[in-house]
C-alpha positions in Angstrom: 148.6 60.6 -134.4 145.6 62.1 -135.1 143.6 59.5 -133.7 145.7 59.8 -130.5 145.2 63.5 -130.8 141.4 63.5 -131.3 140.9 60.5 -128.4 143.2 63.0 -125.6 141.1 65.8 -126.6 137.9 63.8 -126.1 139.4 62.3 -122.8 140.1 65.9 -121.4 137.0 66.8 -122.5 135.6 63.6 -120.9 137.5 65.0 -118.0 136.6 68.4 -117.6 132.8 67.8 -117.8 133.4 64.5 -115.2 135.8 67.6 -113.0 132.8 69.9 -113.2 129.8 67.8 -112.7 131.9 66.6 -109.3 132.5 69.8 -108.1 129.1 71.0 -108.4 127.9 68.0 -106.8 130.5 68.6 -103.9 129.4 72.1 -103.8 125.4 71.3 -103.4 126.3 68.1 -101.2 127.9 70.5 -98.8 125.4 73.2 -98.8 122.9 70.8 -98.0 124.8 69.9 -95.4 125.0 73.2 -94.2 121.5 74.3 -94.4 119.8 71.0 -93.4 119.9 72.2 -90.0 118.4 75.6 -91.2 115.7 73.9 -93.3 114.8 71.7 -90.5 114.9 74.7 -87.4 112.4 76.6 -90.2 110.6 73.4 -91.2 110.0 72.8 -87.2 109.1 76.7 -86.9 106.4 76.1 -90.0 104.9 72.7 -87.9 104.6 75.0 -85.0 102.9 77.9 -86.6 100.5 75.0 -88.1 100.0 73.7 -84.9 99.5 76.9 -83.2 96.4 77.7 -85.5 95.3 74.4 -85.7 94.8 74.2 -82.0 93.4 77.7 -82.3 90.7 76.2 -84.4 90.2 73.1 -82.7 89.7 74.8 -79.1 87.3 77.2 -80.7 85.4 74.1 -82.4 85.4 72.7 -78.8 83.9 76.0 -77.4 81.2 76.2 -80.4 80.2 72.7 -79.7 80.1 73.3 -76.2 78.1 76.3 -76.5 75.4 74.5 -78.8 74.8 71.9 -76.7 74.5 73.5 -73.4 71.7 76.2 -75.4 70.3 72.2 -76.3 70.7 71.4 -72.5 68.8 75.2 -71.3 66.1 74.9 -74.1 65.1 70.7 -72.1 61.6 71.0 -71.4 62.1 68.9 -68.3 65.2 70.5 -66.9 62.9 73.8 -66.8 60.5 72.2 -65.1 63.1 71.0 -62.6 64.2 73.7 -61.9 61.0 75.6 -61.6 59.9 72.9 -59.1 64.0 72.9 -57.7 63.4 68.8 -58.2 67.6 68.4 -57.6 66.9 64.3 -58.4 65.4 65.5 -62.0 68.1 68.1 -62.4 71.2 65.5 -61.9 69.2 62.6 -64.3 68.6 65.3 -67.4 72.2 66.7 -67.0 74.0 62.8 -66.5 71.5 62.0 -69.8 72.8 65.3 -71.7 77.0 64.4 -70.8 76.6 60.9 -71.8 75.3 61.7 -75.0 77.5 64.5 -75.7 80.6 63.5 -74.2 80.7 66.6 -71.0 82.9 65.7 -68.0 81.3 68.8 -66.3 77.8 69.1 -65.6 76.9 72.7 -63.4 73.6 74.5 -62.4 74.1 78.0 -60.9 71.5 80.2 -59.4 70.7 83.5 -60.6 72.3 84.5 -56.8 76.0 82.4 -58.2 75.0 79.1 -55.4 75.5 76.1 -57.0 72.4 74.2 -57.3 73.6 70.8 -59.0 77.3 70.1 -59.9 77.8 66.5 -61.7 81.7 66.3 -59.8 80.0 66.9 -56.5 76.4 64.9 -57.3 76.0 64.8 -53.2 78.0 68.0 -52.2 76.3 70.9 -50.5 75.1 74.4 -51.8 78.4 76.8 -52.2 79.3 79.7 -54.1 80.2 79.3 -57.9 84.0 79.9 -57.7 83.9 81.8 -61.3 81.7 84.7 -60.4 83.6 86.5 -63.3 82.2 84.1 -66.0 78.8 85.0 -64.5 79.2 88.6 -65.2 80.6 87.8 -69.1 76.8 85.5 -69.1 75.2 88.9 -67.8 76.8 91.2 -70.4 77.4 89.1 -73.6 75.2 85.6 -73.2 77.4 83.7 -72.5 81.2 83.2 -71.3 83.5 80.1 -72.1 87.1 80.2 -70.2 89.6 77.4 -69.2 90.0 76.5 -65.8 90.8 74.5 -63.2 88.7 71.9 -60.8 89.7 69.7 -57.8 93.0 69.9 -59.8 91.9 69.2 -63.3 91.5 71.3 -66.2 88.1 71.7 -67.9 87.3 73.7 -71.0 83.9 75.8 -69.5 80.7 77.4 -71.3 78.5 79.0 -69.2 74.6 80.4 -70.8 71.9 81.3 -69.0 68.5 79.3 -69.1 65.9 81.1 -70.3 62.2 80.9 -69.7 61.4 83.3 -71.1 63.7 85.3 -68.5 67.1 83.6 -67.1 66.1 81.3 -64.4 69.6 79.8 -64.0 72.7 79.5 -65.3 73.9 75.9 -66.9 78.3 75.4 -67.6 79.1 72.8 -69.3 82.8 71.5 -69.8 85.2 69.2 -71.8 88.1 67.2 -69.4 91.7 68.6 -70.8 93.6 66.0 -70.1 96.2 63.5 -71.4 93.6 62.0 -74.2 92.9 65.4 -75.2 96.6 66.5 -75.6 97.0 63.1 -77.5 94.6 63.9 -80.0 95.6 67.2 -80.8 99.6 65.6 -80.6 97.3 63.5 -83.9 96.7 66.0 -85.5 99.3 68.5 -85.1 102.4 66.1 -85.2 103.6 67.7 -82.0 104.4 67.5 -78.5 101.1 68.6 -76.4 101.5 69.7 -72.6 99.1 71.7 -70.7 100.8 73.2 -67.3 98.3 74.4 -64.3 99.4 76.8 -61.6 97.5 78.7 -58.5 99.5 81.6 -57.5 102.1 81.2 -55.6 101.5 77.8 -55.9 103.9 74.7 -57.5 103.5 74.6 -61.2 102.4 71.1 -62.8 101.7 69.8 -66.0 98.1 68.4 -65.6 98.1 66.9 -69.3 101.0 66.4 -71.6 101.9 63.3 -74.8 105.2 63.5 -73.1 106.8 60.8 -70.8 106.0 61.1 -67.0 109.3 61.3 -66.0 110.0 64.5 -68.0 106.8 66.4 -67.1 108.1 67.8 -64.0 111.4 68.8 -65.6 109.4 70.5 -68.8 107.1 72.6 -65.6 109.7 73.5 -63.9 111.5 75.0 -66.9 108.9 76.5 -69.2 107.9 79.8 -68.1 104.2 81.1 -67.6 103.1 81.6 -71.3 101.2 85.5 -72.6 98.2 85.8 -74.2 99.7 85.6 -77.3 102.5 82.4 -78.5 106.1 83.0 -77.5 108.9 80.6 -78.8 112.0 78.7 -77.5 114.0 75.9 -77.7 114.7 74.0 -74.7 116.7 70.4 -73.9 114.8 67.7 -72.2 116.0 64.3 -72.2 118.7 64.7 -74.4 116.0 65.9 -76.7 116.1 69.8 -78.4 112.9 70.8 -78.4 111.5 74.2 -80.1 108.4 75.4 -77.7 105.7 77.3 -78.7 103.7 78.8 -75.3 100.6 80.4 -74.5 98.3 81.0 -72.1 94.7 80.3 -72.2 93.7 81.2 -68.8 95.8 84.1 -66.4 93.5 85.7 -63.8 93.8 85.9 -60.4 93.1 82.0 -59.6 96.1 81.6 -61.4 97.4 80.8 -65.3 96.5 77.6 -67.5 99.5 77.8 -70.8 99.5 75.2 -73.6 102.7 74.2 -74.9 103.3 72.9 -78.4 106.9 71.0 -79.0 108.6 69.9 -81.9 112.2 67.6 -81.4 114.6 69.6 -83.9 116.5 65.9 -84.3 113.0 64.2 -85.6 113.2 67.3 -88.2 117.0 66.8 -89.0 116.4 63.1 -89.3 114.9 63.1 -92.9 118.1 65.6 -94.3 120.4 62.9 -93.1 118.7 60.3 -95.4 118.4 62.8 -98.5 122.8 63.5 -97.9 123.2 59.6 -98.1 120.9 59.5 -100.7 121.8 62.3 -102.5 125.8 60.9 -102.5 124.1 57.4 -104.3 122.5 59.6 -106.6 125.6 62.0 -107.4 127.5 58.7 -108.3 124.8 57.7 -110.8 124.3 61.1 -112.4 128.3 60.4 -112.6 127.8 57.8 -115.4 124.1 58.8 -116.7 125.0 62.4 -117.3 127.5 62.3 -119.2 126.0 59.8 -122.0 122.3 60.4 -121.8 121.5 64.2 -120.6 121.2 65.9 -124.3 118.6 62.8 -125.5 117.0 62.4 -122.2 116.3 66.5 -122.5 115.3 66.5 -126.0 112.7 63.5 -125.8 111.4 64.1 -122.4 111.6 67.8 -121.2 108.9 68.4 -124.2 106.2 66.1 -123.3 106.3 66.9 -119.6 106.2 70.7 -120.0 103.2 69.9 -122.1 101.7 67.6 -118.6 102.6 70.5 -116.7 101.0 73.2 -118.7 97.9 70.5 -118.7 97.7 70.5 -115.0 97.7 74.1 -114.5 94.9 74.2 -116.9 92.8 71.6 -115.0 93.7 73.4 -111.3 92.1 76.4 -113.0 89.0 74.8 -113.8 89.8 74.5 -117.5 88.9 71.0 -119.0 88.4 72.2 -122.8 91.9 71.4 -124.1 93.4 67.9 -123.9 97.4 67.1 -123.9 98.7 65.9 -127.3 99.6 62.3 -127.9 102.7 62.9 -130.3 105.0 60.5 -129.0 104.4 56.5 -128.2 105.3 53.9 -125.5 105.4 55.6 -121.5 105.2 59.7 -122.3 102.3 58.9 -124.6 100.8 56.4 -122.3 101.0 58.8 -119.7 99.5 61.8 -122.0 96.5 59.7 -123.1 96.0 58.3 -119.4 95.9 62.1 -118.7 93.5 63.2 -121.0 91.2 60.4 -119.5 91.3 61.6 -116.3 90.8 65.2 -117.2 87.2 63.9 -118.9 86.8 62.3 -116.3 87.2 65.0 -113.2 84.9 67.2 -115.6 82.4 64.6 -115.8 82.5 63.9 -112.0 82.7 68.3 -111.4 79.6 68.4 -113.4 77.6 66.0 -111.3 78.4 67.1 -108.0 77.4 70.4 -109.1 74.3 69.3 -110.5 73.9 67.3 -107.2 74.7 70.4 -104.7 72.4 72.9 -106.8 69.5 71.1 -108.0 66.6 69.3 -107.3 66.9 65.7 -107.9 62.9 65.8 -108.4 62.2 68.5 -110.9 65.6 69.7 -111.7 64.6 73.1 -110.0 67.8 75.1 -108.4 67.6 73.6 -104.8 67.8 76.1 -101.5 71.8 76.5 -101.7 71.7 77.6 -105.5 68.7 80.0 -105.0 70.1 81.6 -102.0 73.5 82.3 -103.8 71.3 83.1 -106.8 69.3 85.3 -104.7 72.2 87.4 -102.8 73.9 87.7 -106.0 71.0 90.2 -107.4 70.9 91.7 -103.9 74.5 92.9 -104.5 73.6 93.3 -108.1 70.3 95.4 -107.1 71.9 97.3 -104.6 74.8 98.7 -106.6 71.9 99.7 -109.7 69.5 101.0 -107.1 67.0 98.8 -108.8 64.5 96.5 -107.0 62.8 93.0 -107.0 60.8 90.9 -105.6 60.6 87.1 -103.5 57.5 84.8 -104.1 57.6 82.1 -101.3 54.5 79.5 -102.6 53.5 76.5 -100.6 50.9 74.1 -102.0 47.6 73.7 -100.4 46.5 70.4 -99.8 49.4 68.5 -100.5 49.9 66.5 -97.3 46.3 65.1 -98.4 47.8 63.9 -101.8 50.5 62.4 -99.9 48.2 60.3 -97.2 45.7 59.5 -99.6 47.4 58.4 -102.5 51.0 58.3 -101.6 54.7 60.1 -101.9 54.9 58.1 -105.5 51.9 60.2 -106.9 52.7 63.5 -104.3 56.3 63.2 -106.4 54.0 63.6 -110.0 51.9 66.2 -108.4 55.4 68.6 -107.6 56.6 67.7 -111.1 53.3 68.9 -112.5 53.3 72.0 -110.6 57.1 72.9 -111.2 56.6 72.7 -114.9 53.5 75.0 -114.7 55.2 77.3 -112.5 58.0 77.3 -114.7 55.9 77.9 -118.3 54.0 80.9 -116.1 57.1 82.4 -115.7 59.4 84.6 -118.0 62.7 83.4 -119.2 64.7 85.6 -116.6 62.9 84.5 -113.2 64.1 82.0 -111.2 61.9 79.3 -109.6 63.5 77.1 -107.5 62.4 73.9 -105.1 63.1 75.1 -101.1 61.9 71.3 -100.6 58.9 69.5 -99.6 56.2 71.6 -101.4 57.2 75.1 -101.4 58.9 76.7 -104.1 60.2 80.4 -104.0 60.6 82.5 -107.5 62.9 85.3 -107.8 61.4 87.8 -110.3 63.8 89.5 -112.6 64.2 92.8 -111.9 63.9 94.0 -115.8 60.5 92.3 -115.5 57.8 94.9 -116.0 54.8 93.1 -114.4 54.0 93.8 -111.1 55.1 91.2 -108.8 51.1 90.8 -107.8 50.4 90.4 -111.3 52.6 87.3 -111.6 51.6 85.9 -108.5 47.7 86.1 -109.8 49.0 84.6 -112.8 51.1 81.4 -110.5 47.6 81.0 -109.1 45.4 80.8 -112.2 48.0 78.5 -114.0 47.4 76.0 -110.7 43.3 76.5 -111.0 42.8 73.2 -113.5 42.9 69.9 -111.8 46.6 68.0 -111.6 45.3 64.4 -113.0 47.4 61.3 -111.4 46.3 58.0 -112.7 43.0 59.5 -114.1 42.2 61.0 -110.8 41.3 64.7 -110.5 43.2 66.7 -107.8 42.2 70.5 -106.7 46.0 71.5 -105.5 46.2 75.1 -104.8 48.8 76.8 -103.8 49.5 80.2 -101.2 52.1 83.0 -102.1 54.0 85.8 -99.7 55.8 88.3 -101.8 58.6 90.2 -100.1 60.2 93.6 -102.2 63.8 94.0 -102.1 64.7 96.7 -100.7 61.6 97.6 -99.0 61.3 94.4 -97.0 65.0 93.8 -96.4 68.2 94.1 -97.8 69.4 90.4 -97.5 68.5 86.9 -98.6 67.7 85.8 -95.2 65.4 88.5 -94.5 63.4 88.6 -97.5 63.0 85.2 -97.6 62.0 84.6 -94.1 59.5 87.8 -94.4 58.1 86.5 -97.8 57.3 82.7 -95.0 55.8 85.0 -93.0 53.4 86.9 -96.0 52.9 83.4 -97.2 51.8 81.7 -93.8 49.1 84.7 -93.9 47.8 83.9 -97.0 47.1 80.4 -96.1 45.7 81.3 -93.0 43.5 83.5 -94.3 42.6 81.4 -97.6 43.3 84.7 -99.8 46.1 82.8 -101.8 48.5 85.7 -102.1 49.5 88.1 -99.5 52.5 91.0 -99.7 54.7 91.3 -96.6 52.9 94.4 -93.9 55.6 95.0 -90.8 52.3 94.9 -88.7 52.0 90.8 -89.1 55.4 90.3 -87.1 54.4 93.0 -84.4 51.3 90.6 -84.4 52.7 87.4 -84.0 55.0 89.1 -81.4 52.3 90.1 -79.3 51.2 86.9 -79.5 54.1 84.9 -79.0 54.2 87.4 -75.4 51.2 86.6 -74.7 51.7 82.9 -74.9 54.8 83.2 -72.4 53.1 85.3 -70.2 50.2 82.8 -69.9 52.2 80.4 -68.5 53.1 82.7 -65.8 48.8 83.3 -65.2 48.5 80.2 -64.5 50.7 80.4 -61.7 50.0 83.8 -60.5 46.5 83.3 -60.4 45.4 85.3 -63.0 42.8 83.6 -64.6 39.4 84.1 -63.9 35.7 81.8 -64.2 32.7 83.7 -64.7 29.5 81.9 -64.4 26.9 82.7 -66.9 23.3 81.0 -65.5 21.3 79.0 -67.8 17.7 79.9 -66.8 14.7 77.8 -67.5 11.9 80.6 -69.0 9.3 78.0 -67.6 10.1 77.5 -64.1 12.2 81.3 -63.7 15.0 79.0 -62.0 18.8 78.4 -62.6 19.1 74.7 -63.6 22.5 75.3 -64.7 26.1 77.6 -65.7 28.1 77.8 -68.1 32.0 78.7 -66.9 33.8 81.2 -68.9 37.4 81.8 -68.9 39.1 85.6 -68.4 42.9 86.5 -67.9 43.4 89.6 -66.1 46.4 90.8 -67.1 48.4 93.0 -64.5 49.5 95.1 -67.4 47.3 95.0 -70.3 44.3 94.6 -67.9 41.3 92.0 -69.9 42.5 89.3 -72.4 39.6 88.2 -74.3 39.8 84.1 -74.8 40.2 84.7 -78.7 43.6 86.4 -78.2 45.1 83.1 -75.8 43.0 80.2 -77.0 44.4 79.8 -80.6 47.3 80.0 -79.9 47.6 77.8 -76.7 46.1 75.1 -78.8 48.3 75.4 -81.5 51.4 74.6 -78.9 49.9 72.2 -76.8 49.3 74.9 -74.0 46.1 74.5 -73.8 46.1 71.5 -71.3 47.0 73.2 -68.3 44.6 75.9 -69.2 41.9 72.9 -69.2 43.2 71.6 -66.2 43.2 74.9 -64.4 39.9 75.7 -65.6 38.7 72.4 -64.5 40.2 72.6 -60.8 38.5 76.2 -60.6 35.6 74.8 -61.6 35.4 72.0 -59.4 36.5 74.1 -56.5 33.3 76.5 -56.9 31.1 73.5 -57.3 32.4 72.4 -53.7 31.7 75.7 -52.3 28.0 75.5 -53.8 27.1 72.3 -52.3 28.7 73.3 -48.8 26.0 76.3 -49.0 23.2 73.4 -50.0 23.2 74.7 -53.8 23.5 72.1 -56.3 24.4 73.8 -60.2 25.5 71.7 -63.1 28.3 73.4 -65.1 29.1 73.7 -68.8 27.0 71.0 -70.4 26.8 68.3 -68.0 22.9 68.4 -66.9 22.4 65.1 -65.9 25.5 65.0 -63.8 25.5 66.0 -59.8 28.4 66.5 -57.9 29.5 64.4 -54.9 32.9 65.0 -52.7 34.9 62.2 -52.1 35.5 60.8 -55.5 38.7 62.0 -58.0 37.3 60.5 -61.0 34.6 61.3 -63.6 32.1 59.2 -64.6 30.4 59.7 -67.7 26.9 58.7 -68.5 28.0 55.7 -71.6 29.8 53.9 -68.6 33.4 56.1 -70.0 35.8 56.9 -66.9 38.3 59.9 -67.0 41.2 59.9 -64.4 41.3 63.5 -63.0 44.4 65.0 -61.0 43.5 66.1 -57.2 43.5 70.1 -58.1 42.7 72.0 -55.2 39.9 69.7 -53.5 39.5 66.5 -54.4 36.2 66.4 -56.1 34.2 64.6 -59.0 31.5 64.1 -61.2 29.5 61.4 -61.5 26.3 60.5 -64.1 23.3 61.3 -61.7 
């Protein structure tokens, strides 16, 4: 009786739990049912709101990268010269080279007046009016203008700069096709419905580019209002399909309004909440039989060693790779708590080499560029909260590129480690010499350090003074330093570095192996770098000048020759002298078309000579006469120079 007793009180027992665990089951089954179709209308919502800033992202990329390449396209040498000389063949073959390589379906030249000098859709179409005069204005203002808009009934995403030289000349646009490979790719990446819709006012409304079927794109424009600036959502049926909509516009002027619209199908989103209810009712029939026997053991021996993973993983998502997971238990759990601790030595191992890889120099295990700059705008911030300061040393080695042709980059490589580790001994403990790359190195002196930052740099300089020996070969490398002050030469990394360049491109100019940063070097190179533009324009305007200095013969009292000297009258600063032009038109390969100009003067005044029966050598060509008729030079060894027809056609010949 007892036994009966004891077996109906474990049956309704039995019974109660099995009661309860069924009921709660029926009770989540249902409300799963129930908000499956809330989860998916909000999981639908999330994928738009992804979508919506992914394609944000995405069409700004496309407007950066169309913006980088036309300032690619403007700074062309050749298309300048095109347009200078208005050669349309040139023009069309430098912007057809520039869209093939960078993928452009729209290739436009605009004049400064807004005609259209060269359009790649209409290569043989005459001279018109750029139809986006407004994006003109934007280039005017801001320096450049990007919009969305529509060709010949296409859509094009447009970036309009200005070529300068030095002043804008023209105006280049450059555009991306939006069209049905475009919306597929973002459909890729988004997982959504793509559709780009294209109306003129008062016009029919089309959808120009769309992932969706063709038969539905007329239904989808005719339905979908035109979008706002900003998105605006709604779900609308199309082919028995419930869509949720996200619109907006990305062009509404008066030409007209250009929306995107981003769909996601609710019933694609639903679909994955009718596999978890049939799944979940499999699942409620096992827990049937496993809960009631197993639960209590399964809690006790796993619920510990998987709290103790967990805890683990937080650890290593924090950055923390010091403590390991316990190995208490054996056979799966332990398994899995030893393969654990394995990986977690390994990640730390893998961390620390990247890091060592991104932040230092392979070579001499110097921070690289990245680390110093982060070193160096952390003791900016530091600095500028103390009010303290410190100084930049930018060094670049003297006569390396001569160790490097001579003997090799295998022994240039020994001659960097030599001179890191010098550096590094000269220094104190809390500087910071790093490896920019190639041979310059940059040291950040501590700003506790109480040497003067000339001080160390004298010292940098006498610690580089012995010979570097490579394979019993003694090599002189000396090395030039620009010091910058923080906060006297500027108040961030980019600054001070590029200033301390500048102090440091003195010094080896000037062979004075350290130089401090003066504001009057960049007003200097400025002026010069003016200068250099301007000349180009002298050349054209005329503005050089040839004075003829005689070569007398004391002997005979007679002229038996000149010597041609170049001047630039400047219609603003009045007379250049040659050793303000000359450098630096050598320097950037200028200085051809001031030969060539000086040569075509010179000829020219030769020519007038002769036609008033007065023969005088130039320059240093005594034994040469001049004779019309010939455009070559021919020099006494037998040596023949091609020259260009400048002016007259003229030439030199051995006499």
């Amino acid at each position: 009786m007892k036994t009966l007793l004891l077996g109906g009180i474990a049956g309704r027992m039995i019974l109660f739990f099995v009661a309860l665990l069924v009921l709660v089951q029926l009770a989540v089954f249902v409300s799963i049912s129930v908000r499956s179709g809330q989860i998916a209308q909000l999981s639908a919502d999330h994928q738009l709101e992804v979508g919506e800033r992914v394609f944000e992202r995405l069409w700004a990329q496309n407007n950066t990268q169309l913006e980088q390449e036309a300032a690619v396209l403007t700074a062309d040498y050749g298309l300048r010269e095109a347009l200078a000389s208005n050669d349309r063949s040139t023009i069309l073959s430098v912007l057809g080279n520039h869209a093939s390589r960078v993928g452009a379906a729209a290739m436009i030249v605009v004049s400064l007046d807004g005609q259209v000098l060269v359009d790649s859709l209409h290569p043989t179409g005459e001279r018109r009016r750029f139809e986006f005069s407004d994006l003109l204005v934007n280039v005017q203002e801001g320096g450049r203008a990007a919009a969305t808009v529509a060709i010949d009934g296409l859509l094009y995403q447009l970036v309009v700069i200005p070529v300068l030289a030095p002043e804008a000349v023209a105006y280049v646009a450059i555009g991306f096709r939006v069209d049905d490979a475009l919306a597929r790719e973002l459909s890729e990446l988004t997982g959504l419905e793509v559709s780009f819709l294209s109306a003129a006012p008062g016009g029919q409304r089309n959808a120009v580019a769309s992932t969706l079927a063709a038969e539905v794109r007329g239904e989808l424009a005719r339905l979908v209002p035109a979008g706002a600036p900003n998105w605006a959502g709604q779900a609308y049926a199309l082919n028995h399909r419930q869509l949720e909509t996200r619109i907006r516009s990305v062009s509404l002027d008066a030409r007209g309004s250009i929306d995107v619209v981003l769909q996601k199908s609710l019933d694609e989103a639903i679909e994955p909440f009718k596999q978890l209810r049939a799944s979940f009712g499999l699942l409620g029939l096992l827990c049937l039989v496993a809960t009631v026997g197993g639960s209590v053991l399964i809690a006790r021996n796993i619920s510990r060693p998987i709290r103790s993973l967990a805890q683990a993983a937080q650890r290593i998502q924090a950055g923390d790779y010091t403590s390991g997971v316990p190995v208490s238990t054996q056979g799966e759990i332990g398994a899995l708590a030893a393969t654990f601790n394995h990986m977690q030595d390994a990640i730390a191992l893998r961390e620390g080499e990247i890091r060592r890889l991104a932040y230092r120099d392979p070579l001499t295990d110097l921070p690289n560029r990245a680390l110093f700059m982060e070193q160096l705008q952390d003791t900016i911030a530091a600095c500028g909260q103390a009010g303290r300061s410190f100084s930049v040393l930018l060094m670049d080695l003297d006569r390396f590129r001569f160790v490097n042709d001579t003997l090799g980059h295998q022994a240039g490589d020994r001659v960097l480690i030599e001179v890191a580790s010098r550096l590094r001994a000269a220094l104190s403990d809390d500087d910071i010499l790093a490896r920019l790359g190639g041979d310059e190195f940059a040291a950040l002196l501590s700003p506790l350090s109480r040497l003067e930052s000339t001080s160390v740099a004298e010292h940098l300089l006498s610690c580089l003074q012995g010979p570097v020996m490579i394979d019993a070969q003694s090599l002189d490398v000396g090395v030039s330093i620009g010091i910058a002050h923080f906060p006297r030469h500027g108040t961030d990394a980019v600054t001070l570095l590029r200033r301390a360049d500048v102090a440091m491109y003195v010094a080896k100019r000037e062979h004075r192996g350290l130089e401090e940063y003066d504001h009057r070097i960049d007003r200097y190179r400025q002026h010069h770098l003016s200068l250099l533009g301007e000349l180009r324009q002298a050349i054209d305007g005329n503005e050089l000048r040839l004075h003829y200095q005689p070569r007398v013969d004391l002997r005979s009292n007679q002229a038996t020759g000149a010597e041609a000297l170049v001047r630039w009258i400047h219609p603003v600063r009045g007379s250049v002298a040659p050793s303000e032009f000359i450098p630096f038109a050598e320097q950037t390969g200028f200085i051809r078309h001031v030969t060539r100009w000086v040569i075509d003067a010179a000829l020219t005044q030769v020519a007038i000579w002769l036609a008033h029966a007065v023969e005088i050598p130039i320059a240093d060509l005594p034994k040469f006469r001049v004779v019309t008729d010939l455009a070559f030079v021919t020099r006494p060894k037998g040596a023949t120079l091609a020259l260009p027809p400048y002016g007259v056609t003229l030439g030199i010949a051995a006499g």
